[in-house]
Structure formats: structure tokens, C-alpha cells
C-alpha distance (Angstrom), angle and dihedral (degrees) to the residues before:
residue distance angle dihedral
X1 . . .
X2 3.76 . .
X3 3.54 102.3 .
X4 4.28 90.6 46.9
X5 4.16 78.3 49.3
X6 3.57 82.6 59.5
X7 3.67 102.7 40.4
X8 3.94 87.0 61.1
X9 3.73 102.6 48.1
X10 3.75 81.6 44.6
X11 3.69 84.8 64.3
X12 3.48 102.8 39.3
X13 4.36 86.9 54.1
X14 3.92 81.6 58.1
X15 3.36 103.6 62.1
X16 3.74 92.5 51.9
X17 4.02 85.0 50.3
X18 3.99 100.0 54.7
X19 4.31 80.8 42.3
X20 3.55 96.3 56.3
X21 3.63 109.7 23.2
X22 4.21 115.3 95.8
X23 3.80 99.5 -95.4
X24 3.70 121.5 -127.4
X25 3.76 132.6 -160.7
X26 3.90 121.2 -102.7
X27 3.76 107.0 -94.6
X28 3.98 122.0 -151.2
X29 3.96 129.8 -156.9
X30 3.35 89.6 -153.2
X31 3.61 91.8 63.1
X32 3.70 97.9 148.7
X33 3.67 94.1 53.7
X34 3.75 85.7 58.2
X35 3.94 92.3 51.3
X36 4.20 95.7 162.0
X37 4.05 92.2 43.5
X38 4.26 84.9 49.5
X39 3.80 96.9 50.7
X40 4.07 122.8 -9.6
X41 3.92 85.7 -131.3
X42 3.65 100.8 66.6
X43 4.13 79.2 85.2
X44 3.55 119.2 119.6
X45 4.22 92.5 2.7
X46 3.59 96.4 114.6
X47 3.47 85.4 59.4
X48 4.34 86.0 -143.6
X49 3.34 135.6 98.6
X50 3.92 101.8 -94.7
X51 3.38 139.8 174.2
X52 4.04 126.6 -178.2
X53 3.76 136.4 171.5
X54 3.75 133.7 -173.1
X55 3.64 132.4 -166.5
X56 3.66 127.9 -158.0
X57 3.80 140.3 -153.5
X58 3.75 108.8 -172.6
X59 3.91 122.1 -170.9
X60 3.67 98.0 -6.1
X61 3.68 94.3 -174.9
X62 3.72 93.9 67.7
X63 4.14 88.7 64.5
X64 3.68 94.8 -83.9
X65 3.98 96.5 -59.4
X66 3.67 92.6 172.7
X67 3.83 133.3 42.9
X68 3.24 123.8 156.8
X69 4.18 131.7 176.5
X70 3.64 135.1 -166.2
X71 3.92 140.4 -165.8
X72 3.49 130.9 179.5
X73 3.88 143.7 176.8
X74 3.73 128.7 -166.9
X75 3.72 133.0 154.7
X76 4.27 135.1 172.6
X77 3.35 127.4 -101.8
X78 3.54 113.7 -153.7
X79 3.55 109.5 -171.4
X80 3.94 84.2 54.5
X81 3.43 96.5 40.1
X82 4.09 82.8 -136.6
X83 3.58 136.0 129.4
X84 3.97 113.2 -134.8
X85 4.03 110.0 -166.7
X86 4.12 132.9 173.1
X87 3.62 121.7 -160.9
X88 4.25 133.0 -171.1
X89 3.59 124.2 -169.2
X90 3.49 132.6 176.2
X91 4.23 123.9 -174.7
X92 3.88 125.1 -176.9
X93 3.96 117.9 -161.8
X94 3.87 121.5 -158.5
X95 3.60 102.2 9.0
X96 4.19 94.8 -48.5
X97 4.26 98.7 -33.1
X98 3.20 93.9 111.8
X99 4.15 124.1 35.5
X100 3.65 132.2 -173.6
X101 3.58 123.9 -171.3
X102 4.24 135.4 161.9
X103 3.46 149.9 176.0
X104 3.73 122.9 -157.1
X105 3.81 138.0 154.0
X106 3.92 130.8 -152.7
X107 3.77 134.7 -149.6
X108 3.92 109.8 -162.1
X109 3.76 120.7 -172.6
X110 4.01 120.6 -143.8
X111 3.50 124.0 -138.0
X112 4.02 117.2 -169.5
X113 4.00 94.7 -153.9
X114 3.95 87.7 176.7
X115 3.40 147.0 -31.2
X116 3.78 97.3 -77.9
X117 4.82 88.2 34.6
X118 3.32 135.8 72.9
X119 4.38 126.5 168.0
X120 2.82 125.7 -175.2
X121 4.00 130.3 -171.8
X122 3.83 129.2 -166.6
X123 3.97 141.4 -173.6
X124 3.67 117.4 -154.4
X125 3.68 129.2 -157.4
X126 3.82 124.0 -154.1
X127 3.37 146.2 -164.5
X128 3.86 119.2 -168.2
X129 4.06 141.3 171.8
X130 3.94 130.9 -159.4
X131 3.74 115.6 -162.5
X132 3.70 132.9 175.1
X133 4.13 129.8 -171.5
X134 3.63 115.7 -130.3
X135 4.65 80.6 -169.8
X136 3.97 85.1 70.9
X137 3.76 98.6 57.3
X138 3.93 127.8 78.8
X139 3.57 108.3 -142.0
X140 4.28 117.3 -164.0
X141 3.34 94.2 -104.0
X142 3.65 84.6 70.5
X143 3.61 93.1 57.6
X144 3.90 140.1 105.8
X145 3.84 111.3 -164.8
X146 4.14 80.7 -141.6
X147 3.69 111.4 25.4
X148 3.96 101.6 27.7
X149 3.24 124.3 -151.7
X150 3.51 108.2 32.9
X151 3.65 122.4 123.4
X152 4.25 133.3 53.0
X153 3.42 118.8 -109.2
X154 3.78 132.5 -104.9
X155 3.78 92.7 -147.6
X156 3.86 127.0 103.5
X157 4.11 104.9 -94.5
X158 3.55 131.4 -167.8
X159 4.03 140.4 80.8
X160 3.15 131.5 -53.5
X161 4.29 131.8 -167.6
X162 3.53 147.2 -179.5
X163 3.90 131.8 -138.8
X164 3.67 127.1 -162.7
X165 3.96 134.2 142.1
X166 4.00 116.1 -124.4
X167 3.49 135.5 -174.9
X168 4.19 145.0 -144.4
X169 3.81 148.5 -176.2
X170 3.56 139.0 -160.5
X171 4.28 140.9 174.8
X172 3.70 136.0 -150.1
X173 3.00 136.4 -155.7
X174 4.10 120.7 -173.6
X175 4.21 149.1 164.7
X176 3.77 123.5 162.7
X177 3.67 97.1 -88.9
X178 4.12 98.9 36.2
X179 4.04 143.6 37.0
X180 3.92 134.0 173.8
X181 3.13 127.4 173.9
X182 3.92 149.7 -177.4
X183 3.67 135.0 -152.3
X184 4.12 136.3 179.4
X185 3.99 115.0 -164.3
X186 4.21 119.5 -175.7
X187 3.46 85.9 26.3
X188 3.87 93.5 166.8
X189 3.84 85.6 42.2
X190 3.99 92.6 -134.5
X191 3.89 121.9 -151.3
X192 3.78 99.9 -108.7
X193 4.06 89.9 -176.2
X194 3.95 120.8 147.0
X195 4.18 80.4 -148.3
X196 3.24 109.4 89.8
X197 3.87 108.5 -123.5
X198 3.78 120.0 -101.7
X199 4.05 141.9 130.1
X200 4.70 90.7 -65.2
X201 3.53 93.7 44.4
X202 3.85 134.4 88.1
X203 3.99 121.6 -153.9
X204 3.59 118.1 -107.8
X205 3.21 98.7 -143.4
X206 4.31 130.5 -156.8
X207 3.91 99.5 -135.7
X208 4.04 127.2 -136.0
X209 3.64 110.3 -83.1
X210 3.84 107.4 -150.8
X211 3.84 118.3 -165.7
X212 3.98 124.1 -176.8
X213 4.20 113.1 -172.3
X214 3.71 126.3 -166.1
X215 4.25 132.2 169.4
X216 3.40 135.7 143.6
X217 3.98 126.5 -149.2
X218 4.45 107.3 -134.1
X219 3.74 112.2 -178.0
X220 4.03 110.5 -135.9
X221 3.77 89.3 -163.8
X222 3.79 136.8 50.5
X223 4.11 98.5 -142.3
X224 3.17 121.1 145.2
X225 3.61 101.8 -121.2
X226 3.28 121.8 59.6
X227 3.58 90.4 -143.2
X228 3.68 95.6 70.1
X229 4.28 94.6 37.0
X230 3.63 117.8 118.0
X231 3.96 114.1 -124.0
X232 3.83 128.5 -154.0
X233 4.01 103.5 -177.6
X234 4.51 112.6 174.9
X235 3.51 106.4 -167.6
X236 3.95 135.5 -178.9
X237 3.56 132.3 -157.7
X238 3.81 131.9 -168.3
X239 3.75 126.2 -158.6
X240 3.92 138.2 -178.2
X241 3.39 149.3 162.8
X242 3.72 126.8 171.5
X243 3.85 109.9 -46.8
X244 3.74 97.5 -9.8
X245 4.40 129.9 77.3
X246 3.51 130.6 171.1
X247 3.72 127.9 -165.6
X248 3.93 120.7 -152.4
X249 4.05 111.9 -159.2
X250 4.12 119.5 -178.1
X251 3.40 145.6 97.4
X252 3.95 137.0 -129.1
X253 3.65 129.0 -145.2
X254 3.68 121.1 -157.9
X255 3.88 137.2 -155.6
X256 3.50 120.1 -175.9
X257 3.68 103.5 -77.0
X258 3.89 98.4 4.8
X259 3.89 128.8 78.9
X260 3.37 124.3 -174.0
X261 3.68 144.0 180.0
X262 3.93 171.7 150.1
X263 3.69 142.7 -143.5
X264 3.39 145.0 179.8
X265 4.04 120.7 -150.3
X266 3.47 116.6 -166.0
X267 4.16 114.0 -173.0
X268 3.92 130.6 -167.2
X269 3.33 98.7 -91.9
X270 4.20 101.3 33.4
X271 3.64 153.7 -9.0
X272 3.45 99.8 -83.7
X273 3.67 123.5 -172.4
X274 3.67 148.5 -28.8
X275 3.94 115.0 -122.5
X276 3.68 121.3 -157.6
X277 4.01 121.9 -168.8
X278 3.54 140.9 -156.1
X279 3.87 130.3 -179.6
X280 3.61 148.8 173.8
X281 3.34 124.4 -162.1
X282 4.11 131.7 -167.9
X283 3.36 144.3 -163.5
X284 3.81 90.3 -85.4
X285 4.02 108.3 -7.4
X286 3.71 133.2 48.4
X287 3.77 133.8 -173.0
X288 4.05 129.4 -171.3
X289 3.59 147.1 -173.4
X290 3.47 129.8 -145.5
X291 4.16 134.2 -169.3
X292 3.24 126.7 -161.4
X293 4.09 115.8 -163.3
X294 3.95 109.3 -159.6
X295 3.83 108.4 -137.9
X296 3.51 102.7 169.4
X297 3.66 127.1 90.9
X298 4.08 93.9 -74.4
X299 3.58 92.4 61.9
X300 3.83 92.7 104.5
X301 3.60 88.5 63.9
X302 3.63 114.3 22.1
X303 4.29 95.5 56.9
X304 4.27 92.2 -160.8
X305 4.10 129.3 -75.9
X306 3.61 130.0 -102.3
X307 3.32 134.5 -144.4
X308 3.89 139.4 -172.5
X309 4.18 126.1 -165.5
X310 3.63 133.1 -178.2
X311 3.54 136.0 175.7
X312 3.87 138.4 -172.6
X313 4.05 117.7 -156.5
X314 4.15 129.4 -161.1
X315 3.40 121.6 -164.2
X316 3.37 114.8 -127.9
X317 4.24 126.7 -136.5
X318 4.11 106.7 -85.1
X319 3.49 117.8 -108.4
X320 3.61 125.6 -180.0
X321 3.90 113.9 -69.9
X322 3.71 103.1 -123.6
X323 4.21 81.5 61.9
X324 3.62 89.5 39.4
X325 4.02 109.1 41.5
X326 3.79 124.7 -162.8
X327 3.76 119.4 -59.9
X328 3.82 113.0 -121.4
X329 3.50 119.2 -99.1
X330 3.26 114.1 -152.3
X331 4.42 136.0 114.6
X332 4.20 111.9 -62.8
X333 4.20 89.1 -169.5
């Protein structure tokens, strides 16, 4: 009974971990697939009614610690030349101890800077909730030295949750054959602390997340249609937030209906995986699936993370193109 002893103070030390340590935002490999999660600005530049969702299994040999799923909606509104987007998310830590979930919606204005540019900048505004269950802990009191988890607890059970509104911005700029982008979430940095605030206690505090996006679209074939042109499209994205970056380094190529790619994220404290891609894509839907293959010290433990994303498009009614702009072109996997 030693080793399920074990197992439950284990459990009981993680709770005070995902409490105290400096929170961080769910990240995604699939980050263009989740264009509105990636950069608040991305709404409205399809210029179609589109709605994707991803769904991600991080570090699945640590008992699925880390899931995460997201949904979004955006469309184009012509008339305002405006994007209008809504995003949920929802994150469990630790097998369900900790949970994350939001709502939030985006208005993104778009600027036709030429014929050949388009910007377009965005505010977002949130609402999120952290809860944790005191019923999935094992507390000592619970505890035979011998038998192990054996008695009920005197202490005060239940679950407890946190409220607070928070905010973001992002910018785009894009042509046919290049985009960058940058994005700020928790701009207000709220205090996202189960405590409630008084003269003894500190804030706990959900840091800036700063994300800067850059790709560029190079034809490997001089058809006619662009339908049946061969794209090679390296990319590189840059994330941090507080004492923590990562750095994500590939490239896709795409063939009409297939997508494929690789990627190499490297994070401040290690090299930290290798991400392969795979995607299909349809005349109005497209689904992909994404690896990634730990190679820093962790791999032992951690096996990889999987992750799944679909999305459904609607063409909208034409309008004349000055009102309309150009779409973005860039990878959705």
C-alpha cells in the first residue's frame, strides 16, 4: 500500500503546484488553425463565415495532465469593413484540479492600405474562470500509514472559483505573398487569485502574453491557377509571457487538398519538441492532425502531445472588392 500512499500525497503536492506556480496560457502547435486564439486580428480576414475548433492532448505520458479545447466563430462585415469574432476555451491542469475556461469576443477593423495591403487591428474582450476541486484531493487525514486511503476527511471540501473580466489586442499586417502579425493577451494583467484580495495577501497575477507572427506564401510552380500551384510557406512564431519564450521554426508546403509540415520549438529553458503536420483540406471543411515528438530532457516521461482541428467555412454574398479587401492567404493547419 506504500506506493498508492505515495500516489496520493503525490496528488495532494500538485494542487499546491498548479496554485502557486506563475500560470501560463495554453499554447497550440496548430496555431494557425486556431487563427483568433493566435492573434485577435485574424477576425474577419477570411472574409467567410468560419468556424474552427482544436483540441489538445499535451504530455500524454503523464496521465493526460493537460487537455485543452477551443472553438471559435468569426465572420466579415462588409458594410463595416470589420471583423466580429467569438472564442471559448476551456483548459484542465493535473487530471481536472485545476480548470480554465473563457468567453470573449473581438471586433477587428480593416484597413485596405493598397491594392496589393490590407491591416488589420483588433481589441478583444474576455471573460474567464479558474476553478479547483477540493473532492479530488486526498488530504493526510485520509491516510493509513499501512492500508492508505481509508478514512474521510475532517477538512472543509468542495470547489472553489474565480471571476474576473480581461482584455487583449492584436495587428496585421498582410499582401498575397506575406503576413506578420502581433498580438498582446492579459493586457491589464488581472489578479486571477482564489484569495480574496486584502492588506496580507499578494496578487496572483495572469502575466502579458506577447505573440509576434510572420510567413510568407512562395509558389513552387508557375500554373495558371492558383488552385493547382504548389506552395512552400516557412514561418516563425515568437511567444512570451513573463519569464518564459518559445520560438516555433518550420515551414509547410501545400498541394491542393494536402498540407503538410514540420517545426521546431525551442523554449527558454530547452529544445523542446519536433512537430510534424498533416492536413486535408475541402471545398468548404478541413480537419488536421498534429504530433509533437518531445526531444528534450522530459521525453522519457512526457511521450509527445496530440492535437486535432477542424473547421467549417460559408461563403459570404459578394460585394464589391474595394468594400471587401483580399482574404489572407496564408496556412490554416
Amino acid at each position: 500500500m506504500l506506493k498508492s500512499t505515495k500516489k496520493y500525497l503525490l496528488s495532494t503536492i500538485l494542487l499546491f503546484v498548479l496554485l502557486s506556480a506563475n500560470a501560463q496560457d495554453p499554447q497550440l502547435s496548430q496555431f494557425y488553425a486556431a487563427p483568433i486564439y493566435t492573434n485577435p486580428a485574424f477576425a474577419g480576414a477570411s472574409k467567410k463565415i468560419r468556424f474552427a475548433a482544436n483540441a489538445r492532448n499535451q504530455y500524454t505520458g503523464l496521465n493526460k495532465t493537460y487537455k485543452t479545447a477551443i472553438a471559435s466563430i468569426d465572420g466579415y462585415v462588409s458594410k463595416m469593413q470589420s471583423g466580429l469574432a467569438a472564442i471559448v476555451s476551456a483548459d484542465q491542469a493535473g487530471d481536472g484540479y485545476l480548470t480554465t475556461v473563457s468567453l470573449a469576443g473581438i471586433y477587428s477593423y480593416n484597413l485596405n492600405i493598397n491594392r496589393n495591403w490590407s491591416a488589420n487591428f483588433a481589441l478583444q474582450a474576455e471573460i474567464k474562470q479558474r476553478s479547483y476541486d477540493f473532492n479530488k484531493f486526498i488530504f493526510g487525514d485520509q491516510l493509513d500509514p499501512v492500508l492508505g486511503l481509508r478514512y474521510q476527511t475532517a477538512e472543509i471540501t468542495g470547489q472553489e472559483q474565480r471571476t474576473f473580466p480581461n482584455f487583449g489586442a492584436g495587428a496585421l499586417i498582410y499582401s498575397e505573398y506575406f503576413y506578420a502579425g502581433a498580438a498582446i493577451h492579459n493586457l491589464l494583467e488581472p489578479n486571477q487569485s482564489f484569495l480574496l484580495s486584502n492588506e496580507t495577501s499578494q496578487p496572483f497575477l495572469l502575466p502579458r502574453r506577447y505573440t509576434v507572427h510572420l510567413g510568407a506564401n512562395i509558389s513552387l510552380t508557375n500554373s495558371r491557377f492558383d488552385a493547382n500551384r504548389v506552395y512552400l510557406s516557412p514561418n516563425l512564431l515568437f511567444m512570451s509571457q513573463r519569464d518564459f519564450y518559445q520560438i516555433n521554426i518550420g515551414t509547410y508546403i501545400k498541394k491542393q487538398a494536402l498540407t503538410a509540415g514540420m517545426w521546431f520549438r525551442q523554449t527558454s529553458r530547452n529544445s523542446d519538441a519536433l512537430i510534424f503536420l498533416l492536413g486535408l483540406r475541402f471545398q468548404n471543411f478541413r480537419i488536421g492532425y498534429s504530433y509533437d515528438l518531445t526531444i528534450s530532457n522530459a521525453k522519457s516521461a512526457t511521450v509527445g502531445s496530440h492535437e486535432i482541428s477542424i473547421a467549417f467555412e460559408i461563403k459570404t454574398p459578394s460585394k464589391s472588392q474595394s468594400r471587401m479587401g483580399k482574404p489572407i492567404k496564408c496556412p490554416d493547419l
